[in-house]
Short mmCIF file of the C-alpha atoms (twelve columns), coordinates in Angstrom:
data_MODEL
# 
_entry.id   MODEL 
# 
loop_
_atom_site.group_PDB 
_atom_site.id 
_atom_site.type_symbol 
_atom_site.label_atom_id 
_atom_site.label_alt_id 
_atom_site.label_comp_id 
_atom_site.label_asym_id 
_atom_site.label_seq_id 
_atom_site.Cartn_x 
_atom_site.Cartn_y 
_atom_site.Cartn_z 
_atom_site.pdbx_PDB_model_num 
ATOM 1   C CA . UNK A 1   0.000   0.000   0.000  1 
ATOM 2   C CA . UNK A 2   1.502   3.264   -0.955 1 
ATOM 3   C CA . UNK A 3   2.759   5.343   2.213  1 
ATOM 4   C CA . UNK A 4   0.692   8.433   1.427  1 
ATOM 5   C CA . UNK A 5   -1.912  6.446   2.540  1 
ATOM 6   C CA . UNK A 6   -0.861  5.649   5.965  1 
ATOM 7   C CA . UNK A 7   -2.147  9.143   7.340  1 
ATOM 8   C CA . UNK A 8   -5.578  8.101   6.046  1 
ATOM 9   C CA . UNK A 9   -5.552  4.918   7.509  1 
ATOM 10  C CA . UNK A 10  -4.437  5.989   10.985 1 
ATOM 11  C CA . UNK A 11  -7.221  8.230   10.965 1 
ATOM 12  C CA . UNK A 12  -9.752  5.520   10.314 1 
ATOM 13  C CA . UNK A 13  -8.460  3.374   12.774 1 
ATOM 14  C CA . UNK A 14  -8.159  6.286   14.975 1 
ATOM 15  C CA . UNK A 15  -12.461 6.617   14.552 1 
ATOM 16  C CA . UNK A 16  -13.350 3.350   14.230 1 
ATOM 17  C CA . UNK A 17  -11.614 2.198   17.563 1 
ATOM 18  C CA . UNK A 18  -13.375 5.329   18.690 1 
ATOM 19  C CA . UNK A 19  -16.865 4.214   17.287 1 
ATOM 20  C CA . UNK A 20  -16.063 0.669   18.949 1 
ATOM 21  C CA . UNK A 21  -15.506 2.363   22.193 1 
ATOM 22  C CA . UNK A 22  -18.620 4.427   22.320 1 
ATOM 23  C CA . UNK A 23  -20.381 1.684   21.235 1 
ATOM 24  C CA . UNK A 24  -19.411 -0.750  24.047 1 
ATOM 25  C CA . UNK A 25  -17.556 -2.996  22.200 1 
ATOM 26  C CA . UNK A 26  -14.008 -4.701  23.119 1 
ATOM 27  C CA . UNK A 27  -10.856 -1.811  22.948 1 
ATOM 28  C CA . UNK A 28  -8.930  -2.077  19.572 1 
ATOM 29  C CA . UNK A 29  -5.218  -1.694  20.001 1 
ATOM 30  C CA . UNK A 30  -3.819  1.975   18.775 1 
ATOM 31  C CA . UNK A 31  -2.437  1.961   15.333 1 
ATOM 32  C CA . UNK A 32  1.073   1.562   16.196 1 
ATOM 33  C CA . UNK A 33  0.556   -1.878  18.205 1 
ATOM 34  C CA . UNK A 34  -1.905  -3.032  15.878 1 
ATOM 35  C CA . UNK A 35  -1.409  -5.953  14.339 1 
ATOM 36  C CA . UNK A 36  -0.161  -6.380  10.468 1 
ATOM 37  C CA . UNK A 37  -3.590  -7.755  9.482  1 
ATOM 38  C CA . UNK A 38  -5.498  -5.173  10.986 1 
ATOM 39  C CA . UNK A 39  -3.824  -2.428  9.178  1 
ATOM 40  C CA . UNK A 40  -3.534  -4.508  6.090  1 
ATOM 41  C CA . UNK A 41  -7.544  -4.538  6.639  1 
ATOM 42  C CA . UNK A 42  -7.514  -0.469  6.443  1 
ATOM 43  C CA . UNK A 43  -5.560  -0.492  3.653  1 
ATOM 44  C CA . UNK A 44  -7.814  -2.679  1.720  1 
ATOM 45  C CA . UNK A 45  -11.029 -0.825  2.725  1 
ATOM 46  C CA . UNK A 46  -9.245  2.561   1.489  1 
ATOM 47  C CA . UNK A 47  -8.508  0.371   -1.803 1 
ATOM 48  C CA . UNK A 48  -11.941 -0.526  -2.411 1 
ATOM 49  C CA . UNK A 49  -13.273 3.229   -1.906 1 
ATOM 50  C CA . UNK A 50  -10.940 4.489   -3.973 1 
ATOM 51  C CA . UNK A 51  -11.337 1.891   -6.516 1 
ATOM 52  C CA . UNK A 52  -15.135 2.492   -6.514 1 
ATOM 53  C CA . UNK A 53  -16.662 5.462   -5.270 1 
ATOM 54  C CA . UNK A 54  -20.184 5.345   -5.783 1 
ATOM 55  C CA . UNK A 55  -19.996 1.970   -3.704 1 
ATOM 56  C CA . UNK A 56  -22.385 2.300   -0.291 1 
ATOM 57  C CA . UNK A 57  -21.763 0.992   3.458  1 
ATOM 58  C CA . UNK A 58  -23.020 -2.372  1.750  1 
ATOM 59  C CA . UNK A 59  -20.467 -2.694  -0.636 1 
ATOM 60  C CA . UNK A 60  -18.071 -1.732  1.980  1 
ATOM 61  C CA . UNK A 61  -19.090 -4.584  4.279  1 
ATOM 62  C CA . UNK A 62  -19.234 -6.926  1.591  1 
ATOM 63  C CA . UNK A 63  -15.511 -5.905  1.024  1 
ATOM 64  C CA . UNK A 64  -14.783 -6.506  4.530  1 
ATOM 65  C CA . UNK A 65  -16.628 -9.978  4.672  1 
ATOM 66  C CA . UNK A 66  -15.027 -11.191 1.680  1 
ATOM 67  C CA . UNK A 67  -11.663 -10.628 2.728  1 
ATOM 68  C CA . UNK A 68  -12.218 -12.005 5.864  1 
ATOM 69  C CA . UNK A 69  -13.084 -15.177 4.266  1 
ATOM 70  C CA . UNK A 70  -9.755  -15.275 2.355  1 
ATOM 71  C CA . UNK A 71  -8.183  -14.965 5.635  1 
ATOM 72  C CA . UNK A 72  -10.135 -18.346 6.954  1 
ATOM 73  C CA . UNK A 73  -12.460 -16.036 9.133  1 
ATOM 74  C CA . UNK A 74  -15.997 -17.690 9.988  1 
ATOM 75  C CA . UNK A 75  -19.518 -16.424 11.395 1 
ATOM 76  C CA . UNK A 76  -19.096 -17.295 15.038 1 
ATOM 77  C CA . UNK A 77  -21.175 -15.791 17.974 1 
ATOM 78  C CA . UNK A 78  -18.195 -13.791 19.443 1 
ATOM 79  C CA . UNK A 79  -14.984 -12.021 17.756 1 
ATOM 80  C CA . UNK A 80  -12.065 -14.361 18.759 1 
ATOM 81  C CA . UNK A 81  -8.827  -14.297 16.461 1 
ATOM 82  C CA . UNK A 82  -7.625  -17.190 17.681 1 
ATOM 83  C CA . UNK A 83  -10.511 -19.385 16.147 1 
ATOM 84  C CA . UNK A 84  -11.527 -16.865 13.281 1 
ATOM 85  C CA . UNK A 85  -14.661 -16.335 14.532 1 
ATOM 86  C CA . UNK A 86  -16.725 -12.797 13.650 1 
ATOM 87  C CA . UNK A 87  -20.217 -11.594 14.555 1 
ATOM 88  C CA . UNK A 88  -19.899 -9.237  11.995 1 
ATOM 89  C CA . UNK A 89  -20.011 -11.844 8.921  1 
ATOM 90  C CA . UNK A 90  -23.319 -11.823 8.244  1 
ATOM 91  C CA . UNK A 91  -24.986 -9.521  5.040  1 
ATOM 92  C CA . UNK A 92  -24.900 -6.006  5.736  1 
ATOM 93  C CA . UNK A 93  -29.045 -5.993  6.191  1 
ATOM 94  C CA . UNK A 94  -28.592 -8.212  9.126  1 
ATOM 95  C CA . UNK A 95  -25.566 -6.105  10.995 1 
ATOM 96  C CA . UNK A 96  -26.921 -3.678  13.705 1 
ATOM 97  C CA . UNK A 97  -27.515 -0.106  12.459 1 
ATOM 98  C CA . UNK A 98  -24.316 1.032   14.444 1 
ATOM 99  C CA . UNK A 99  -22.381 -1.397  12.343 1 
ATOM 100 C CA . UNK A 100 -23.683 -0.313  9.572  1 
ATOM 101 C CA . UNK A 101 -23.118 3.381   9.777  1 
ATOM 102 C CA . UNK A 102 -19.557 2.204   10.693 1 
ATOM 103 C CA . UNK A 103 -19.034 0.853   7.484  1 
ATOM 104 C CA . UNK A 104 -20.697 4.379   6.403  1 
ATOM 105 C CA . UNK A 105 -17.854 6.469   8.320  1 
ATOM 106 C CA . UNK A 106 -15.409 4.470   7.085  1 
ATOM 107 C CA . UNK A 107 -16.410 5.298   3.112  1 
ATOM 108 C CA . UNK A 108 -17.004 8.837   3.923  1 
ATOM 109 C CA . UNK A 109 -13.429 9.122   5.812  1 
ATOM 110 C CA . UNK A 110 -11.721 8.319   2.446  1 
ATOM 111 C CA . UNK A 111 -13.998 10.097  0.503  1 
ATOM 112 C CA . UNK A 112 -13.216 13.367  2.803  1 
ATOM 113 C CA . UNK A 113 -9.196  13.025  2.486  1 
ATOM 114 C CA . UNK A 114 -8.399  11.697  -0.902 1 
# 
């Protein structure tokens, strides 16, 4: 991933481990202790708005699933990166609406800085 995009992705992990926080949900590490696949996981989601758009929080998810799948993820009840397990990998219609306008913050983000 080109470097000039590193300042874009800190700032989306920057909100969305705010978003998780406000939202109850388990602390994500800071960018700088995160872990390679997490960034790489920015990175990709920057890709794919970049690379289209006019593509909605749907499309964004669907991004997200799909390469979480590649990476051996499953649906599982609770998050757990040992097993591969995500409560998230389910179609966008079925996430809860704060989930969904993550995937919405994450698009506009991009949108805003590129």
């Amino acid at each position: 991933m080109s470097p000039t995009l590193e300042p874009i992705a800190r700032v989306i992990h920057a909100a969305i481990r705010t978003w998780s926080t406000a939202h109850g949900q388990p602390d994500m590490p800071d960018w700088d202790v995160a872990p390679q696949w997490m960034k790489d996981s920015t990175f990709a989601s920057i890709q794919f708005v970049l690379d289209h758009p006019d593509a909605d929080g749907g499309a964004q998810h669907l991004q997200w699933m799909n390469q979480r799948r590649a990476q051996g993820w499953t649906y599982g009840p609770v998050r757990d990166e040992a097993r591969k397990t995500h409560p998230m990998l389910v179609p966008f219609d079925q996430l809860p609406i704060m989930e969904q306008k993550k995937d919405d913050l994450v698009s506009a983000i991009v949108r805003a800085l590129t």
